[in-house]
ROMILUM-47243 format. One record per residue (C-alpha): residue number from 1; residue in three letters; x, y, z. Coordinates in nm, 2 decimals. Layout:
REM residues N
<pt nr="NUM" rest="ala" X="X" Y="Y" Z="Z"/>
...
//
This chain:
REM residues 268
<pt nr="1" rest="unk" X="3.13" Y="9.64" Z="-0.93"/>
<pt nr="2" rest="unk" X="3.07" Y="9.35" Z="-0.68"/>
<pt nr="3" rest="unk" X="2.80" Y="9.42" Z="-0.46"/>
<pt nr="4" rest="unk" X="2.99" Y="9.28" Z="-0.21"/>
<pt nr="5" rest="unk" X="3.23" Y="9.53" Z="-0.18"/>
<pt nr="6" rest="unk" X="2.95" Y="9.81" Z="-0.15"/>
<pt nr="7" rest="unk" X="2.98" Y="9.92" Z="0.23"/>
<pt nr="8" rest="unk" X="2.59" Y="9.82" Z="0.39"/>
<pt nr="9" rest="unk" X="2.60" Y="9.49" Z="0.21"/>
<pt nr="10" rest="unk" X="2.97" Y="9.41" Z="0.35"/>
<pt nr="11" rest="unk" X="2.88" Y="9.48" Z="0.66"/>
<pt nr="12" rest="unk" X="2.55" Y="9.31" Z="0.65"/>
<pt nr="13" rest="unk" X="2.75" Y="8.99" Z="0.57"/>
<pt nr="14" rest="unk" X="2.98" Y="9.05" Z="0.80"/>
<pt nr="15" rest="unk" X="2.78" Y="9.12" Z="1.10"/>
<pt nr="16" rest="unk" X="2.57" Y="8.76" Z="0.96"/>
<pt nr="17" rest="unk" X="2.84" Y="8.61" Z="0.92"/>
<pt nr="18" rest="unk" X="2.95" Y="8.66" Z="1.30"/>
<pt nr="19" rest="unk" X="2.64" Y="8.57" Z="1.44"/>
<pt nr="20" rest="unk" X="2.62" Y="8.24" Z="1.22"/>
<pt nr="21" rest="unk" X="2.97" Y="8.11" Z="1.30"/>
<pt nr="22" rest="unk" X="2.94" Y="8.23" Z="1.65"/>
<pt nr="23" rest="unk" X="2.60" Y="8.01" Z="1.68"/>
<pt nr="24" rest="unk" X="2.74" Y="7.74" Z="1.46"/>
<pt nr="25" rest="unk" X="3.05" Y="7.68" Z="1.75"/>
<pt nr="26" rest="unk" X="2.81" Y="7.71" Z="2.07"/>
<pt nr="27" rest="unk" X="2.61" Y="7.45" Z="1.83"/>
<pt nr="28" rest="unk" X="2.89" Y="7.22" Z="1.79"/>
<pt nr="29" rest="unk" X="2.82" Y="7.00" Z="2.11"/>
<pt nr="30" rest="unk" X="2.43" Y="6.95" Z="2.01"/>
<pt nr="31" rest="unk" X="2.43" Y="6.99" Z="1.64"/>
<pt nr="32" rest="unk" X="2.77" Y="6.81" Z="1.60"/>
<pt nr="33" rest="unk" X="2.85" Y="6.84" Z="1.16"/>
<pt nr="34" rest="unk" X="2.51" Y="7.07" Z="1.15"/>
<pt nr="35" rest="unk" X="2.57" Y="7.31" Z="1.31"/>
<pt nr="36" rest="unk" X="2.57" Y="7.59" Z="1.07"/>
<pt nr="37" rest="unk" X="2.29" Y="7.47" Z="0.91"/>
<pt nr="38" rest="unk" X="2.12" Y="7.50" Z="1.26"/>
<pt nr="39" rest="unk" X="2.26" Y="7.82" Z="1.32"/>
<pt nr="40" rest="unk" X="2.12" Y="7.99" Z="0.95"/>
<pt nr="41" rest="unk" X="1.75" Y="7.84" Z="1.07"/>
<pt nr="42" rest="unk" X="1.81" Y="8.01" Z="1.38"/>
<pt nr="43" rest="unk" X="1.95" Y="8.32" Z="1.21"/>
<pt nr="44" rest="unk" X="1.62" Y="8.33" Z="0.99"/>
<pt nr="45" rest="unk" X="1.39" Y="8.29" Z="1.29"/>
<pt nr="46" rest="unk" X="1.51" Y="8.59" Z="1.47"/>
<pt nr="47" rest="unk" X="1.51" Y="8.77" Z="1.15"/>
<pt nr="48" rest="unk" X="1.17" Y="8.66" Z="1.07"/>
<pt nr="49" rest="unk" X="1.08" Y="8.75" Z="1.46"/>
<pt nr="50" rest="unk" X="1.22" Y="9.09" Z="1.44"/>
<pt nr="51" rest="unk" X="0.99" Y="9.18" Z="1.12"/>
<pt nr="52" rest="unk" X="0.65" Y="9.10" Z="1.29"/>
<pt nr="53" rest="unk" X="0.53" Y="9.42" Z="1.28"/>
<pt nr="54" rest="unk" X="0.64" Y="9.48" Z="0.95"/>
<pt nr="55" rest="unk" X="0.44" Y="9.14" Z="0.84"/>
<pt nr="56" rest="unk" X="0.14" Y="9.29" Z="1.08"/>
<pt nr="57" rest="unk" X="0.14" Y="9.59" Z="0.86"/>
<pt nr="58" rest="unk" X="0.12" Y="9.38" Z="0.55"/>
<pt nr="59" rest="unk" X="-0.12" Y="9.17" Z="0.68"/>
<pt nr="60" rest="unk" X="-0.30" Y="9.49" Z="0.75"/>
<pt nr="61" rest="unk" X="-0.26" Y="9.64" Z="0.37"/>
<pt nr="62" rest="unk" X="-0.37" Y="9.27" Z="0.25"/>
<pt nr="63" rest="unk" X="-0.72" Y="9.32" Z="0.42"/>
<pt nr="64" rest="unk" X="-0.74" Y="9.66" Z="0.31"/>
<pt nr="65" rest="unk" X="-0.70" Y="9.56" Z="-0.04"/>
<pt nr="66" rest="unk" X="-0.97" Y="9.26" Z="0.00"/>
<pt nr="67" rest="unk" X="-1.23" Y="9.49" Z="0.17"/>
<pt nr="68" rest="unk" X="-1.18" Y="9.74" Z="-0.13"/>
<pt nr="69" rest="unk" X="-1.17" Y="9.48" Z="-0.44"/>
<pt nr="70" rest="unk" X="-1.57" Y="9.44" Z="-0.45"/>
<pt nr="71" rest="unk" X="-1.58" Y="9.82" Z="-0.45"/>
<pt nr="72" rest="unk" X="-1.33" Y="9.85" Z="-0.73"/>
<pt nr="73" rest="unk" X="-1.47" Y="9.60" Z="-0.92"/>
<pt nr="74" rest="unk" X="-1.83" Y="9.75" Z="-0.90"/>
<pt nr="75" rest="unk" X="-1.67" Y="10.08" Z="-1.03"/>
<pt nr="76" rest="unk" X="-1.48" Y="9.89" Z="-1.30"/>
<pt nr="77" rest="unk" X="-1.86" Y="9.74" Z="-1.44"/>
<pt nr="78" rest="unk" X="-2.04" Y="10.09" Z="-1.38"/>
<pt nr="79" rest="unk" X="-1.80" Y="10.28" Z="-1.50"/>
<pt nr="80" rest="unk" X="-1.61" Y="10.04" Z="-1.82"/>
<pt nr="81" rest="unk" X="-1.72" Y="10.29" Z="-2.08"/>
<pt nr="82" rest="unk" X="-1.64" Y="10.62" Z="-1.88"/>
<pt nr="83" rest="unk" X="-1.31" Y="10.60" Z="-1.81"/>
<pt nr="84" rest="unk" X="-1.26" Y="10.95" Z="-1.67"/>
<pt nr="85" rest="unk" X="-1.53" Y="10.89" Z="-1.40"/>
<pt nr="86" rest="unk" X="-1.36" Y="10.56" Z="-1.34"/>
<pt nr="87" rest="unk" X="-1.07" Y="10.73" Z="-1.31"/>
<pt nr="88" rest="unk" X="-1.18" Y="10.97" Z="-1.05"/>
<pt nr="89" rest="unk" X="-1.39" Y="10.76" Z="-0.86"/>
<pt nr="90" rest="unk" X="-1.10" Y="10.51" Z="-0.81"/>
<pt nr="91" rest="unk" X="-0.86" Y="10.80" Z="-0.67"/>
<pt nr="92" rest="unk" X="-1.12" Y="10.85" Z="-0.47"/>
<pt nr="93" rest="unk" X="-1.17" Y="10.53" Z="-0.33"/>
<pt nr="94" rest="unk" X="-0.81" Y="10.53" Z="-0.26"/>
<pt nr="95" rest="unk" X="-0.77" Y="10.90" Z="-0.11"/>
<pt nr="96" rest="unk" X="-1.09" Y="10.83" Z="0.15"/>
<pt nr="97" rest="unk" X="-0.97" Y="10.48" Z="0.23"/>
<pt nr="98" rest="unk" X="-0.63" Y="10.64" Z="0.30"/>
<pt nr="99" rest="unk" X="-0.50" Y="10.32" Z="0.09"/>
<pt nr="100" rest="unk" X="-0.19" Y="10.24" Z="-0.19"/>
<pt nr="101" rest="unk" X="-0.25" Y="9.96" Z="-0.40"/>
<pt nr="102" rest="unk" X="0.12" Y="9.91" Z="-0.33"/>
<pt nr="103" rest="unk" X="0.14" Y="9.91" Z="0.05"/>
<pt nr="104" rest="unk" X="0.25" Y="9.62" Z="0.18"/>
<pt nr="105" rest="unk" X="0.54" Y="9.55" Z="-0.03"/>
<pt nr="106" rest="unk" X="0.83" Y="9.69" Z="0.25"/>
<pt nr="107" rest="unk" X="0.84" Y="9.32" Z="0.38"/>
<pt nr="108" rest="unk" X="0.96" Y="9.19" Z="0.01"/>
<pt nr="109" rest="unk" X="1.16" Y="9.43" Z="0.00"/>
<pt nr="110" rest="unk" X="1.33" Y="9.38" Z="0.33"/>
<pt nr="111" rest="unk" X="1.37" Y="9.01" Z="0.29"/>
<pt nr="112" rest="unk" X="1.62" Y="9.09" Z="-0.05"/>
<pt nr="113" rest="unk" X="1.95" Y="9.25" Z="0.13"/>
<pt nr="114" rest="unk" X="1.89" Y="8.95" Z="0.38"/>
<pt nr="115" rest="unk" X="1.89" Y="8.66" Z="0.16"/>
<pt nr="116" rest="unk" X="2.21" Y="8.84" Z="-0.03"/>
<pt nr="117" rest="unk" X="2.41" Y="8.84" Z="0.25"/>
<pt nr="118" rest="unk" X="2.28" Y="8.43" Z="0.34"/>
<pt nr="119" rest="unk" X="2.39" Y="8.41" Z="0.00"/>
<pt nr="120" rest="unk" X="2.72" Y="8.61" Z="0.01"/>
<pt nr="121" rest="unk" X="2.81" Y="8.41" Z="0.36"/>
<pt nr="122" rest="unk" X="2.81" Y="8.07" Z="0.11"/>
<pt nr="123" rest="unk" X="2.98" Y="8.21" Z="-0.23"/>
<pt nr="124" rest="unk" X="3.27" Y="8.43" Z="-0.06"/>
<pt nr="125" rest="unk" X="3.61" Y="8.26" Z="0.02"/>
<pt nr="126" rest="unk" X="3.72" Y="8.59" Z="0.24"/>
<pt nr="127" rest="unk" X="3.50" Y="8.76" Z="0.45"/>
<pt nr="128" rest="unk" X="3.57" Y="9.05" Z="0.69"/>
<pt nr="129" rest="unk" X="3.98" Y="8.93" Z="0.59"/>
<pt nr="130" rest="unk" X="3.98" Y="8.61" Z="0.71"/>
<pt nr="131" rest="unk" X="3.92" Y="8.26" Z="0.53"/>
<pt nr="132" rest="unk" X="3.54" Y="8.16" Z="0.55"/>
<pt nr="133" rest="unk" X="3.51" Y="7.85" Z="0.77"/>
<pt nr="134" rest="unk" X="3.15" Y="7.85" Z="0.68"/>
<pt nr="135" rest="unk" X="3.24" Y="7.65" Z="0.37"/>
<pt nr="136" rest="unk" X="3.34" Y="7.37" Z="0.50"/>
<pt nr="137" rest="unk" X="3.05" Y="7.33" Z="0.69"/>
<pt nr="138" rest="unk" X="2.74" Y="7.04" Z="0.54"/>
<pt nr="139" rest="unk" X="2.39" Y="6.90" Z="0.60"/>
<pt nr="140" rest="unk" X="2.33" Y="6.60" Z="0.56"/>
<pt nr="141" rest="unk" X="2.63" Y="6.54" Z="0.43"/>
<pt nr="142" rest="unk" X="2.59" Y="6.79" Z="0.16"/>
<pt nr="143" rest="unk" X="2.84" Y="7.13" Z="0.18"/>
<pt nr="144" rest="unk" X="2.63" Y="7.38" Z="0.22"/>
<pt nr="145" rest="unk" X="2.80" Y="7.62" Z="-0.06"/>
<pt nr="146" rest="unk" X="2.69" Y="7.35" Z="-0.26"/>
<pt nr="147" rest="unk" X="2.45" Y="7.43" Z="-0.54"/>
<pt nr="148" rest="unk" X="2.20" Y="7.17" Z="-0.75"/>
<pt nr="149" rest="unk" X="2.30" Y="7.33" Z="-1.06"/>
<pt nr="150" rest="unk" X="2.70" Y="7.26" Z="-0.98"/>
<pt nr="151" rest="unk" X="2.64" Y="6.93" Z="-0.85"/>
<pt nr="152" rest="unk" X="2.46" Y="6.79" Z="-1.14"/>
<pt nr="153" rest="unk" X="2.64" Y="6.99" Z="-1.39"/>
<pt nr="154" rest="unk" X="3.00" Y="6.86" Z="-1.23"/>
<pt nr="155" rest="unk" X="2.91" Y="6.49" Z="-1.27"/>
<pt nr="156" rest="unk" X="2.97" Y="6.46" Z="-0.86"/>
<pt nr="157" rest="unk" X="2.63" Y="6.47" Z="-0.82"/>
<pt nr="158" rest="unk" X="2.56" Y="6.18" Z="-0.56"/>
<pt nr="159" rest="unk" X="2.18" Y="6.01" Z="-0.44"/>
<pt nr="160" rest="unk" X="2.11" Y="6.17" Z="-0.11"/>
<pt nr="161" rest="unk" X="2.25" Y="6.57" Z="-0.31"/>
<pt nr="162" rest="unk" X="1.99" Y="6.48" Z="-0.50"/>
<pt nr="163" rest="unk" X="1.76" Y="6.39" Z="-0.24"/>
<pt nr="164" rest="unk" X="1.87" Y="6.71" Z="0.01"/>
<pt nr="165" rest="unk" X="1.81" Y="6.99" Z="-0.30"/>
<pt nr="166" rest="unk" X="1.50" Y="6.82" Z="-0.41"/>
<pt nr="167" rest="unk" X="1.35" Y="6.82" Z="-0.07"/>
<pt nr="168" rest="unk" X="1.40" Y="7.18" Z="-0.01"/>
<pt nr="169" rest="unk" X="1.27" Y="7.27" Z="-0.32"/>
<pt nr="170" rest="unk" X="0.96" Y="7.07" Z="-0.30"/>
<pt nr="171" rest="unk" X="0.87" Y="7.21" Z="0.06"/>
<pt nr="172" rest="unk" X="0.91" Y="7.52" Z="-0.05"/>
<pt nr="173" rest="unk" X="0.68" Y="7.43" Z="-0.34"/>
<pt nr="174" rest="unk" X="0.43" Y="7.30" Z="-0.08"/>
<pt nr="175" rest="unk" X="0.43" Y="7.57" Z="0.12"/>
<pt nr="176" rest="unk" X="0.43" Y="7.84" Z="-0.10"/>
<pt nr="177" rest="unk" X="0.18" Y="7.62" Z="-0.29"/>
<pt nr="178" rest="unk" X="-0.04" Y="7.62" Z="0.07"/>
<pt nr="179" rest="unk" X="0.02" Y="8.00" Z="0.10"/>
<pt nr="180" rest="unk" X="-0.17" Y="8.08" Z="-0.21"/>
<pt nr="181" rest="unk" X="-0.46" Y="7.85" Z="-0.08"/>
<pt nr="182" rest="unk" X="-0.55" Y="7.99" Z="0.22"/>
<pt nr="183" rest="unk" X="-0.38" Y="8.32" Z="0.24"/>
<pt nr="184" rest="unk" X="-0.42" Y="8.46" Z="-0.15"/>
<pt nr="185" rest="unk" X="-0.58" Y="8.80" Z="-0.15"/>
<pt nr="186" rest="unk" X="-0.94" Y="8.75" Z="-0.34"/>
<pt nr="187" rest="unk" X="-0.82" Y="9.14" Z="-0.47"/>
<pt nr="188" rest="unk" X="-0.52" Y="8.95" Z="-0.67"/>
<pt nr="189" rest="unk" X="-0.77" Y="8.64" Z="-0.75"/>
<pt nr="190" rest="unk" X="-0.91" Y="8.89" Z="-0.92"/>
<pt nr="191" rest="unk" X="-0.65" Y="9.05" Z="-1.13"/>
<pt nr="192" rest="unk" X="-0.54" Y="8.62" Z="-1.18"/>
<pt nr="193" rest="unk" X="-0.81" Y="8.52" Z="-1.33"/>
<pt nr="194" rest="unk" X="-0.86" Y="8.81" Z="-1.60"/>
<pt nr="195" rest="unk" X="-1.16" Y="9.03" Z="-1.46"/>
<pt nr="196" rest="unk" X="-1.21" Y="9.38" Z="-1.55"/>
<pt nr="197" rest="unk" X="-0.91" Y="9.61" Z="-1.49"/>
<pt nr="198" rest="unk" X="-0.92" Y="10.01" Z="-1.48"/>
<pt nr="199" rest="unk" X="-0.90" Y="10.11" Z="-1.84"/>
<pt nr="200" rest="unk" X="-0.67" Y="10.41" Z="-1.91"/>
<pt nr="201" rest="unk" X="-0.70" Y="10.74" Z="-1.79"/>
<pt nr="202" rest="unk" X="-0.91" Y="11.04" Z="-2.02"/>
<pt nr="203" rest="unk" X="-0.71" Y="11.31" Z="-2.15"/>
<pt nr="204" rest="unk" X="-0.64" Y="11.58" Z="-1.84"/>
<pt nr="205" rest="unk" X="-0.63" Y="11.33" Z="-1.55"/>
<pt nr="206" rest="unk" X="-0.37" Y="11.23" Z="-1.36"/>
<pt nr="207" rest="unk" X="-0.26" Y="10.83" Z="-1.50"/>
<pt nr="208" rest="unk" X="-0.38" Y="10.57" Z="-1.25"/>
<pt nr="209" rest="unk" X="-0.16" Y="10.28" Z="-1.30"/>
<pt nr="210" rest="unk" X="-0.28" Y="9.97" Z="-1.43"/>
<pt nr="211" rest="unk" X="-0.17" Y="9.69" Z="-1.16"/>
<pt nr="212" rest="unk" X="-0.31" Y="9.45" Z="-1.35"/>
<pt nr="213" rest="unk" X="-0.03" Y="9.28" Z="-1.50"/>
<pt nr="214" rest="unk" X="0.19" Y="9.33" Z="-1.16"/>
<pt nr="215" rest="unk" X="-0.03" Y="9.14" Z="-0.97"/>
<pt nr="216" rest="unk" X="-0.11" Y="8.86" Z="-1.16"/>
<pt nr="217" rest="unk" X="0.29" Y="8.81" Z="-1.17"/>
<pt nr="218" rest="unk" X="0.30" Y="8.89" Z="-0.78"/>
<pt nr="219" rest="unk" X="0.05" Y="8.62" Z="-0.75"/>
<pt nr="220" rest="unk" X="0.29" Y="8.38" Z="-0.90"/>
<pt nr="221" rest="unk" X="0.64" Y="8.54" Z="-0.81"/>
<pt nr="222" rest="unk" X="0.66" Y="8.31" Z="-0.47"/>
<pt nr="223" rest="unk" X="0.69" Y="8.03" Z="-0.70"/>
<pt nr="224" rest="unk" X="1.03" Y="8.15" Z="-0.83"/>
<pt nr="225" rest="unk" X="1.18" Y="8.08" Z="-0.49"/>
<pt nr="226" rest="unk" X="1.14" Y="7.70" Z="-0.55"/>
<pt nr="227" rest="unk" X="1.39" Y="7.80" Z="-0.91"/>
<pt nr="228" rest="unk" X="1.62" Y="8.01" Z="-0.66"/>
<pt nr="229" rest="unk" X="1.66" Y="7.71" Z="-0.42"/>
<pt nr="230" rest="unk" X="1.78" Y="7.53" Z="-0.67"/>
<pt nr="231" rest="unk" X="2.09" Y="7.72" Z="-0.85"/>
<pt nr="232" rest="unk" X="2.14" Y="7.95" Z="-0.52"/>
<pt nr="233" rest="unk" X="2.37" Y="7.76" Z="-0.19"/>
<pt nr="234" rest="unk" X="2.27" Y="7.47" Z="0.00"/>
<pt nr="235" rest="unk" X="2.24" Y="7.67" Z="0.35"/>
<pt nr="236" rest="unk" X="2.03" Y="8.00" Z="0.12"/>
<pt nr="237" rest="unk" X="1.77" Y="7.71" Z="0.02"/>
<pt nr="238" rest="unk" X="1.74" Y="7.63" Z="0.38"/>
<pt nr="239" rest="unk" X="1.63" Y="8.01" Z="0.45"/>
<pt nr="240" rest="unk" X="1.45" Y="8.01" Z="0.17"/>
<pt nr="241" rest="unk" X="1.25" Y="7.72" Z="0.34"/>
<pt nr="242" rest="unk" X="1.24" Y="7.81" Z="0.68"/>
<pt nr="243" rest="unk" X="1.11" Y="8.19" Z="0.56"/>
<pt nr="244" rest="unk" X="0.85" Y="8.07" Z="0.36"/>
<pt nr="245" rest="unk" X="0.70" Y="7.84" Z="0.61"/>
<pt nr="246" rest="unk" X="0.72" Y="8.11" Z="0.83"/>
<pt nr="247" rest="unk" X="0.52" Y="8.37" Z="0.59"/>
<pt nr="248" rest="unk" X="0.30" Y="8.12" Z="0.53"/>
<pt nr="249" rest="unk" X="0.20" Y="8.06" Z="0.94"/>
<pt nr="250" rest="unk" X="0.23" Y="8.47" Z="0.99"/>
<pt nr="251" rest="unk" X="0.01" Y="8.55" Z="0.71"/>
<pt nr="252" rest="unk" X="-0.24" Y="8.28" Z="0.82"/>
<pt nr="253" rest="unk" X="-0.27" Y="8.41" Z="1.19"/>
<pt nr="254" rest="unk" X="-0.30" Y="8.76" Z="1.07"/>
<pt nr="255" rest="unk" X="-0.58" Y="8.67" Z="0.85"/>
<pt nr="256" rest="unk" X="-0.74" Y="8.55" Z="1.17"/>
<pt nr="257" rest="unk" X="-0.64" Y="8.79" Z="1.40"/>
<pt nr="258" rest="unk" X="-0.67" Y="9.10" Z="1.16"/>
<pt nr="259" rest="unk" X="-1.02" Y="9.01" Z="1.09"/>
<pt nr="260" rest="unk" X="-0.93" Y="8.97" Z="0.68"/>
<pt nr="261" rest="unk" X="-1.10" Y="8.60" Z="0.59"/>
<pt nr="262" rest="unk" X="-0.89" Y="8.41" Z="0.39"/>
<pt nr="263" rest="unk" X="-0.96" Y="8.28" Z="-0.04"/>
<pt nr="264" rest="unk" X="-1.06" Y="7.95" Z="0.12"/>
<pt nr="265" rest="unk" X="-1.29" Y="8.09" Z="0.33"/>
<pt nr="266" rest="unk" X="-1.50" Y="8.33" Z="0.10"/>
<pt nr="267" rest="unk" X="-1.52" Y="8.08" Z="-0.14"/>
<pt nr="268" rest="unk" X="-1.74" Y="7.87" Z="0.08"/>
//
């Protein structure tokens, strides 16, 4: 089944798609050719706007997390041989903190449906039963259905293609690169660098999952939005880029704001 076709996403990209072309034509007399690709930054900045207090309640989880790692990990070195107690007292910690080692992953999950229908506005000839002016729409003289992958692979692949993809990507790289700098959770720092994780649970108590693995690949999963730049659409790289840039600033001022220093900061 095309996901596409499943009702909320259809009408996700169609209700994107109206806002981007309706932006795109008011853009015409500023933006000229551009336009669109004008309109999908703007698009991603109110989206990105409108989920502010989703990121604050992130931001809010992150420094949860960091003010609990030295506990855990103090209960991990006391506790390594007992894991029952280690079990309990972790649930513990948990229960009285009123914390999820999850919580904060609704903005991640948010951002997914969005990027599909950036993505569906670029790779769908028909939308909402009407030809999808979208694609003939460039920056920088590259279409912006256009993808690095189908470029290089079709031998069309010209010098400043080249230059657009590559630019996006490495910014991204930068950024995201920047993000885990300043902004990285020492609780993940942790888990990255191969400390002490909760053993498994004793026979009788309830399984406390081992987060271990998940985190380390968390820590590293913003990288593979430099990979999805390059094989997804032009204009979806350029969301890609403006939403990462924007994480990046958020998550920074919430460090500040929240109270939550950042990795740079306790490592002085």
């Amino acid at each position: 089944m095309n996901p596409y076709d499943f009702l909320p996403i259809r009408v996700l990209v169609e209700g994107a798609y109206w806002v981007v072309t309706t932006l795109s034509d008011l853009l015409v007399p500023l933006a000229g050719a551009e336009s669109a690709a004008v309109a999908i930054v703007l698009l991603t900045l109110a989206v990105r706007a409108a989920l502010i207090p989703v990121g604050r309640s992130q931001a809010k989880a992150n420094a949860m997390r960091q003010r609990l790692a030295p506990e855990l990990a103090a209960l991990q070195r006391k506790y390594a041989k007992n894991p029952e107690v280690l079990q309990r007292k972790t649930m513990e910690l948990y229960q009285r903190e009123k914390a999820s080692p999850l919580a904060g992953c609704l903005p991640l999950l948010i951002q997914m449906p969005i990027l599909m229908a950036v993505y569906g506005l670029f790779v769908r000839p028909e939308i909402g039963g009407e030809d999808n002016r979208l694609l003939s729409h460039t920056f920088m003289g590259v279409p912006l259905d256009a993808t690095l992958v189908n470029v290089v692979g079709g031998g069309s692949a010209y010098p400043t293609s080249i230059i657009v993809f590559v630019s996006v990507m490495a910014l991204i790289g930068v950024v995201t690169w920047l993000s885990r700098r300043f902004v990285q959770l020492p609780a993940t720092q942790v888990a990255v660098e191969g400390r002490p994780a909760p053993v498994a649970s004793a026979a009788g108590m309830p399984q406390m999952p081992d987060l271990t693995g998940l985190t380390k690949a968390l820590g590293y999963m913003p990288f593979v939005t430099v990979i999805i730049a390059g094989i997804a659409p032009l204009a979806a790289g350029l969301y890609l880029l403006v939403t990462t840039a924007w994480t990046f600033v958020e998550r920074l001022v919430l460090s500040k704001t929240i109270g939550a220093p950042s990795v740079h900061e306790t490592q002085r």
